[in-house]
Every structure is written in C-alpha cells, then in structure tokens.
N, C-alpha and C positions, 0 to 999 in steps of 0.2 A: 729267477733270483730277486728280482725287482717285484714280483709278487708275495716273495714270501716278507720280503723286508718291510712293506707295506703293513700283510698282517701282524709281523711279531710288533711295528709302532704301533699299531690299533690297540694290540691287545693291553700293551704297558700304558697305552694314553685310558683307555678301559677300566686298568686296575690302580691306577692313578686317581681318575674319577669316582673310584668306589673308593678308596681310600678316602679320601677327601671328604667324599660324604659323610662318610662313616665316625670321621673326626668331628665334622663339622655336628653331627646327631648327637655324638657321647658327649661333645664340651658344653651344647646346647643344653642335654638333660641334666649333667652334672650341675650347669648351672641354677634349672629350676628346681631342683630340688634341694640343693645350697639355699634358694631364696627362701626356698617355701617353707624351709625349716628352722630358717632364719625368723620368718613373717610367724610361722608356729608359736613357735618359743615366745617371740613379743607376743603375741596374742593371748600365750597362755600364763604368760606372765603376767597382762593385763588382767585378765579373766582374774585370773589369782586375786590380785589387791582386789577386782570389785567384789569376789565369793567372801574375803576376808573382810572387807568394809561394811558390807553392808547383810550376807547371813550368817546365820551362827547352822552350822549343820549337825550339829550334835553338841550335848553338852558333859564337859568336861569334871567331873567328879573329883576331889583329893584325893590322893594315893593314900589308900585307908593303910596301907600296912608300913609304911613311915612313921604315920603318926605312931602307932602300937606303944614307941618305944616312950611316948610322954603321957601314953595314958588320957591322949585328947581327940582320941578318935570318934567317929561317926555309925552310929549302930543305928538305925532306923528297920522297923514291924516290914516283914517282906512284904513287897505290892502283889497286888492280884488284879487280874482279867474278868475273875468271875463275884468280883465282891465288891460292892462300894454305894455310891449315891445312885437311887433309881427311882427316885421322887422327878429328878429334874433332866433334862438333855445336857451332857459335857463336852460334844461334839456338833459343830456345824456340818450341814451338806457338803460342804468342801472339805471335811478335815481340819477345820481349827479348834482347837480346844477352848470350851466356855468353865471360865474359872468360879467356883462355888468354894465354899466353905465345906473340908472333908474330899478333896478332890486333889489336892499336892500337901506337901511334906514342905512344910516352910524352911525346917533347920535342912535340909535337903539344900534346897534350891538355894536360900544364903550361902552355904560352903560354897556351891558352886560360883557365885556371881561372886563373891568377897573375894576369891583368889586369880577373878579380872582384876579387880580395882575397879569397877564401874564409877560414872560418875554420872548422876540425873539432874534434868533441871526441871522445874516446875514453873509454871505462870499462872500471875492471877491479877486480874484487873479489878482496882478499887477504886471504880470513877466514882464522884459524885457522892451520894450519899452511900451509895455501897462501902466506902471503907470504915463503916462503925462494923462491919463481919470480919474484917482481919484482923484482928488481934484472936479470936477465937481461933479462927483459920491456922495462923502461924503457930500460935499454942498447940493445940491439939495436930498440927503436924507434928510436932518437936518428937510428939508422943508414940505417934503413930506411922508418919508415912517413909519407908525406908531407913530405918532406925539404922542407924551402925554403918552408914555408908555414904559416900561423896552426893550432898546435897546443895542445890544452887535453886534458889525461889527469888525470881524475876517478877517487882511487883510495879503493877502498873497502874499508877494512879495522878489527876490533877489537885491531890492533897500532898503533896510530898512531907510537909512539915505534920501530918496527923499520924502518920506511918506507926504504929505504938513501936516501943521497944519490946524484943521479946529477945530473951539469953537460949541463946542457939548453942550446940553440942560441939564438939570437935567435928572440922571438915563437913558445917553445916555453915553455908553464907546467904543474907539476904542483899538484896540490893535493888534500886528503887530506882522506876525510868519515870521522869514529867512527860506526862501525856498531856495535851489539851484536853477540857471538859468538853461538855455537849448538851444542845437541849433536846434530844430525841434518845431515847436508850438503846433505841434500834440502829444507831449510827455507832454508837459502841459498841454495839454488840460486832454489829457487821465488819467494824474498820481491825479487830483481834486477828484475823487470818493473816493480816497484813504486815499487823507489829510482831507477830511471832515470827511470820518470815524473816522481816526485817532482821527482828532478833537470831535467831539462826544463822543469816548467811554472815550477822558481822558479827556474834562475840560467841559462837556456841559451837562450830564445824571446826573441828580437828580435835578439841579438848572436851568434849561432852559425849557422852554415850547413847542416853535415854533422853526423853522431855513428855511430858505430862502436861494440858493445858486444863485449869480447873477452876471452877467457879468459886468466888469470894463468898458467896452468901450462902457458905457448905461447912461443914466440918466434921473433924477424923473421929470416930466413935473406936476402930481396931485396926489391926495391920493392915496395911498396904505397903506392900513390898516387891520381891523379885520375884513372883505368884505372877507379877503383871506384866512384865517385860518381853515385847515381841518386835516386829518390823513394825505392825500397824495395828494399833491397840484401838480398838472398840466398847465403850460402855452399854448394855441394854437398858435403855430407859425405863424406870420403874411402872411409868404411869400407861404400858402398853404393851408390854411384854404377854400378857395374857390374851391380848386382842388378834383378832383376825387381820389382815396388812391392808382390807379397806379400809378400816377405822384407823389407820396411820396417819397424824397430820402430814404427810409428803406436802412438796409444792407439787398440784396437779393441773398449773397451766405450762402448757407444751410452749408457749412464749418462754420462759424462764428455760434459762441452763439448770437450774436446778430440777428442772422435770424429773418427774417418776410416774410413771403411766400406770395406769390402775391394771392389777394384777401382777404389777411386779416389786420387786423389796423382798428383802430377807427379813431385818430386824426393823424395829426405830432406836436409833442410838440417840444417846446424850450429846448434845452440844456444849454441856457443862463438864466433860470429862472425857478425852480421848490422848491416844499419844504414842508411842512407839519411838524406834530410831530416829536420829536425828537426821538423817537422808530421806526417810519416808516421811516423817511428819512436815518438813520443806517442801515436801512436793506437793502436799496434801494441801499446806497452807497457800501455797502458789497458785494449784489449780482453782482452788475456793475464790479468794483474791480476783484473778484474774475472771474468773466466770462472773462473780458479783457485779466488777466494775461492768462488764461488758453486758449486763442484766440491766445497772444503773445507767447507763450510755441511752438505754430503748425505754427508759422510763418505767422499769419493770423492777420491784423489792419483792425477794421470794419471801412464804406464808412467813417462814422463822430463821430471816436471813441469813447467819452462818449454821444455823444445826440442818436446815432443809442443803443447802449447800454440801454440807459436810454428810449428811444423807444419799444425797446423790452419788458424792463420789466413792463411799462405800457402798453403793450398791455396782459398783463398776469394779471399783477396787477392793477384792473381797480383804478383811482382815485378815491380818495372821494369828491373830489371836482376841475372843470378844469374853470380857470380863460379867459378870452378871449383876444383876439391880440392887448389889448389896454396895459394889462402889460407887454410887449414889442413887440410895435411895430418898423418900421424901419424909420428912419428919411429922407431917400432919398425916401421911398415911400409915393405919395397923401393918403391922409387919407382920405377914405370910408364912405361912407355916415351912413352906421352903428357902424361908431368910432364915438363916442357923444364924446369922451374925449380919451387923450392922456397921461398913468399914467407914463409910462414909452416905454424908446424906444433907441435903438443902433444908436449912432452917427453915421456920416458920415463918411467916413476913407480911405485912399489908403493904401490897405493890404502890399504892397510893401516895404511900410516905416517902417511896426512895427513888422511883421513879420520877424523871421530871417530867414527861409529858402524858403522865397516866389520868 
C-alpha cells in the first residue's frame, strides 16, 4: 500500500514537473517571439524612413489617364533597347547611368520630379577676384539650370557688397554667406568641403532635396536639370576622359589620404561640379574635410586638393549616377564630335589675374 502511494506521488510530482516546464517553454517562446516582432516591426520601420530618405527605388510617372480629361497629358516616342547613342558608353561597370545628350527624355523626367516638389541647392564660391564670373554664372543659370523648380544658390564670397543683382524666377532665391579672403587659392579651394558641410548640417537637412557644388568661373550654355539627379552625382572631366587612367592627375603619394595607386580609378571627375542627395553629398564633404585636415596635420596638400580628395573618395564610393564632359566642359577646348551640346563649361581666363598667388 505504501508502495504504491509512493509511486502514484512520483508520478503526479512527474507530471507536475513536466507541466511546469512545459509552461515555463511556451511563455518563454511566446515571449521571444512578441519581442522579436516587436524589434522587427521597429527595425523595419526604421529601415522604411532610411529606404525613403535617402533612395528613390523606382520613379513615379503621372497617372497619364487623369490627365486625358484636360487634354495636358504626356505622349512621349516609345523607348528602345536596341536603338539609341553608340558613339559613346551610357553605362558604368557598376551599372550607373552616364548621362549624354539623346540618352533621357527631359519632358519625361520633369513630370516626374515636378510632382515631388523637389527643391535644389546650388553653391558657388566667389572669393577674391573670382566674383567678376557671377553675374554670368547667376544669369545664365536663370536660364538654364533646373528651370521650373525650387532653386536655392548659396553664394560664397569675401565681396558681399559686389554680389550683382540678378532678377531671379519664382521659387528661385539667392543668398550670400561672408567668407574670409585668402592669400593662397589652394586654401579656398581646399576649405569648400567644409563650408558646404557646414552649410548642409545647419540650413539645408530636412528642407532641401538635391545640392549641386559648382564652380564660379563656369557658365550655363543649355539645360541642366532633372537628367542629373542621383544619390551621388559625378562629372567626367573634360580634359581626360579620352585618356588612359595613367595619365590621370590622381594624388600618387601613398602619404596622402587622397592616394590612388597606379592601376586603379575608374574616371577623373571634376572638382568643379559634383553633387547628389543631400545625405550623400554631407558625407562626401565630411570625409573629404576630415581626410584633408588630417593630410594637413603631416604636412602633406594632395596634387589638387579637394578634386584629388573628391577623387579618391569616388573611386571607393562609386557614383550613382556620372554625368558626361558636357556639364562642364572647357571653352578654350574644340568641342568633340560626341558633345551634341554644351550645358555647361569653364570660361576662358589668365590664372595670373585672378589668382593671388599665381
């Protein structure tokens, strides 16, 4: 009697302990998988705002058959795979599109970016004697660069009162930062990575889209518009694009952060014209900045201090998209049988005159 009493407590102290576990297992899993879906969901919520902030994964076209009924619709020549520019390359090794003349549908891509509401900003630095090129500059932007859309030109000059006046379009504004002069051109050249960051993190993040960074001693000859807009816009420099990547001036001392070791590079880009999102073009300027200072720390100025800089880091950070030698090319150079057009391009100039320590 006292043996079996024994076993039937075992067996319930037994099924007692398997129960228990068996609770203690389901409230365990329920809970991590509560958590985990919890942690999901923020994560992919996060994930969300960054895919939405910073890429665009497809672009968004008007709803053609709305318009129908006002007669203001969008009819563009159907595209082809097997027809087009075969003079020049419109694709990089990675997949980025190089933008030519004959290569996108301008009224196309406008619809598409007008019904964001984009808004771009542009910079341009007129130290020194370089601001007798802005009035040109601003003029012939009026004309040409992003016509029809939310413009902001950031000008940066130690002339503020030479500034011309120029009568800007609706939802076109200029505005003008004092910068300190300098007696080296190489020191303004270099210190831009810095003012644009500057400029970015305090008056251009949340309310600005695009930015553009471009040279004063340049101007607009045709459109420049939403043909350009990417995460991280690229110019090919005119004066090289047909050369082998030895004859690239890179910085090729391994001392410098700007290094690029012989055999490697893609392009040579312009350091007179580059630009993208406003997240990518801050990062750009930041790591430029930060590698310069720390180049000047060792006593080291790379060959062409921000465009060798800004070289380097796109040959790490490949573009998302690289524009070709029409958005700037050089006006003392014959224009190429594969330049259909001329959007932009560096004046003529004796460096002697506007330079101060030439």
């Amino acid at each position: 009697m006292h043996a079996l009493n024994g076993k039937f407590l075992t067996v319930i102290l037994l099924t007692a302990l398997l129960l228990a576990v068996l609770y203690y297992y389901l409230s365990v899993s329920f809970r991590v998988v509560v958590t985990f879906e919890q942690e999901q969901e923020a994560a992919d919520g996060r994930s969300a705002e960054i895919v939405q902030k910073n890429h665009v994964f497809h672009l968004m076209a008007p709803d053609q058959v709305r318009k129908l009924w006002d007669h203001n619709y969008l009819l563009y020549k159907q595209p082809s795979i097997v027809e087009g520019r075969t003079d020049v390359v419109t694709v990089t090794p990675w997949l980025a599109p190089v933008v030519w003349e004959g290569t996108f549908n301008p009224d196309l891509l406008d619809s598409i970016y007008r019904q964001q509401n984009i808004s771009v900003a542009a910079t341009v630095f007129a130290v020194g004697k370089y601001i007798m090129f802005l009035k040109d500059f601003l003029e012939t932007a009026e004309q040409h660069f992003f016509v029809g859309f939310r413009v902001h030109i950031y000008v940066f000059t130690d002339r503020p009162e030479e500034v011309p006046k120029v009568n800007m379009a609706a939802n076109r504004k200029l505005t003008v930062l004092p910068v300190p002069s300098s007696n080296r051109w190489q020191e303004i050249s270099a210190r831009r990575m810095e003012l644009v960051q500057k400029l970015i993190k305090e008056k251009l993040q949340g309310n600005t889209d695009y930015i553009f960074c471009l040279d004063v001693d340049s101007k607009f000859h045709g459109r420049w518009g939403t043909e350009s807009l990417g995460g991280l816009v690229a110019v090919i420099h005119p004066g090289y694009y047909w050369d082998p990547r030895s004859k690239f001036p890179y910085e090729r001392r391994p001392q410098s952060r700007a290094y690029v070791a012989e055999g490697e590079g893609d392009f040579y880009y312009c350091g007179g014209a580059f630009g993208g999102s406003i997240e990518e073009v801050h990062l750009l300027a930041q790591t430029c900045r930060s590698n310069f200072e720390a180049d000047a720390a060792e006593g080291i100025e790379a060959a062409w201090q921000e465009e060798s800089h800004l070289n380097r880091y796109m040959w790490v950070n490949k573009p998302s998209k690289v524009l070709s030698p029409e958005y700037l090319w050089q006006d003392f150079k014959p224009r190429n049988s594969e330049i259909y057009i001329i959007r932009f391009s560096g004046v003529v100039k004796n460096y002697a005159d506007i330079r101060p320590n030439v």
